[in-house]
C-alpha positions as CSV (number, residue, x, y, z in Angstrom):
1,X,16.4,18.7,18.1
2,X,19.3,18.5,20.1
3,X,21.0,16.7,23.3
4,X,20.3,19.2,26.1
5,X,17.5,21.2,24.4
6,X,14.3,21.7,26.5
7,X,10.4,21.8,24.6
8,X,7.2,21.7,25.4
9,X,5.6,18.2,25.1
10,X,2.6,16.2,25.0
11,X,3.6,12.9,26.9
12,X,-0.5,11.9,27.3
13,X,-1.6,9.5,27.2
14,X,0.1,8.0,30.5
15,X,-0.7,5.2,33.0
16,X,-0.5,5.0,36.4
17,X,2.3,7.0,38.1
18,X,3.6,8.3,34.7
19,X,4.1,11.8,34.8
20,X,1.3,13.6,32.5
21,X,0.1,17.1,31.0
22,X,1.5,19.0,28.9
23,X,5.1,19.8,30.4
24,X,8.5,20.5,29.8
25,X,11.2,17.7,28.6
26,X,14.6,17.6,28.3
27,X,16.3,15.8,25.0
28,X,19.3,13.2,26.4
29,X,19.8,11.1,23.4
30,X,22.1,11.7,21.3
31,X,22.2,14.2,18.4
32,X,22.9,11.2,15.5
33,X,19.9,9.2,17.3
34,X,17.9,12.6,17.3
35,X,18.8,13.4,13.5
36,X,17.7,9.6,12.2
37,X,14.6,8.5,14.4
38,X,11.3,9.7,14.9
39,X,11.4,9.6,18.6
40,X,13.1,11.1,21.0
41,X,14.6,9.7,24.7
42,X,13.5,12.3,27.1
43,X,13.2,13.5,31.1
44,X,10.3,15.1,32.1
45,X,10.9,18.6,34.2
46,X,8.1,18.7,36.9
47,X,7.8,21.5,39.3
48,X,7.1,19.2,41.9
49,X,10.9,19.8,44.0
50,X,11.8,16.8,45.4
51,X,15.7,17.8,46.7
52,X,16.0,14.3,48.9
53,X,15.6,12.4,45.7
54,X,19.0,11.0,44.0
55,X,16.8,10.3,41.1
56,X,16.2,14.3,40.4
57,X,18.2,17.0,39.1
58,X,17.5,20.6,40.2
59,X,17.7,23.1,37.2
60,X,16.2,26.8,35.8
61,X,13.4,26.3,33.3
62,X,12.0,29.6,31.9
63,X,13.0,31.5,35.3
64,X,11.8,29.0,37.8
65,X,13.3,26.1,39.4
66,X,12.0,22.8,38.2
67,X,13.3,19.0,38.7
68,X,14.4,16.5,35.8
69,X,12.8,13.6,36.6
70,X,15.4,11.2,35.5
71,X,13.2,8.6,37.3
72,X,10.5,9.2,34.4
73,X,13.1,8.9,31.6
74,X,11.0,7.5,28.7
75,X,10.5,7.7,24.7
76,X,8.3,10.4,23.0
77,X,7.5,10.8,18.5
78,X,9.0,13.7,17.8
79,X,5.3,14.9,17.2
80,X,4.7,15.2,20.9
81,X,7.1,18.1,21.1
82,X,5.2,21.6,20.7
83,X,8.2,23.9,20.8
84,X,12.0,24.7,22.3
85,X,11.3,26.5,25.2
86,X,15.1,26.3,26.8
87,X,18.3,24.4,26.8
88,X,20.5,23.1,29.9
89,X,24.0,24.8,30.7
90,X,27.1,22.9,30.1
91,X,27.2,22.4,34.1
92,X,23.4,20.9,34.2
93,X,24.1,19.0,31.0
94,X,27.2,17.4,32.3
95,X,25.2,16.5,36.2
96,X,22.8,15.2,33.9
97,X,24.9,13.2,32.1
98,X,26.2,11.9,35.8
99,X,23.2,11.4,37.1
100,X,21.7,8.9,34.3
101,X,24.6,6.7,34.2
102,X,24.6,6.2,37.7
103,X,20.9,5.0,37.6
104,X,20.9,3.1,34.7
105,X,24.4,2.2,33.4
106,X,26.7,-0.9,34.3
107,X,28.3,0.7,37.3
């Protein structure tokens, strides 16, 4: 399980406005973190295309057009994951990057 890969996960149960059902995520920790914990730092993909947000990323899931919700970053056992369905180009990867330390690093 790697930086950048995309599976299949469980994320119930959730609260509140926590995005739920089975969905795809994408991994952003990092690959040392992935190798020696048993969870995972993820953001959710939704299909719910919400281009005005700053908080999203537009990318290509299995053919279609899905958001990351970087909003909904959150922690997930590695036992919530069902199966890699995809992984993020270099380009998406590096926006992602971008995008999560503007929201939640010192700058």
């Amino acid at each position: 399980m790697k930086r950048g890969e995309i599976f299949l996960a469980r994320p119930d149960p959730v609260e509140d406005t926590e995005i739920g059902k089975t969905r795809p995520v994408v991994i952003v920790s990092d690959d040392l973190r992935n190798q020696l914990l048993q969870t995972l730092v993820v953001c959710p993909l939704t299909s719910q295309l919400r281009p005005q947000w700053r908080s999203r990323l537009r990318v290509r899931c299995v053919g279609k057009d899905a958001d990351v919700a970087v909003d909904q970053i959150r922690v997930l056992s590695r036992a919530r994951l069902i199966r890699r369905i995809g992984q993020l180009g270099p380009p998406a990867a590096a926006a992602l990057r971008r995008l999560i330390s503007e929201m939640y690093g010192d700058g």
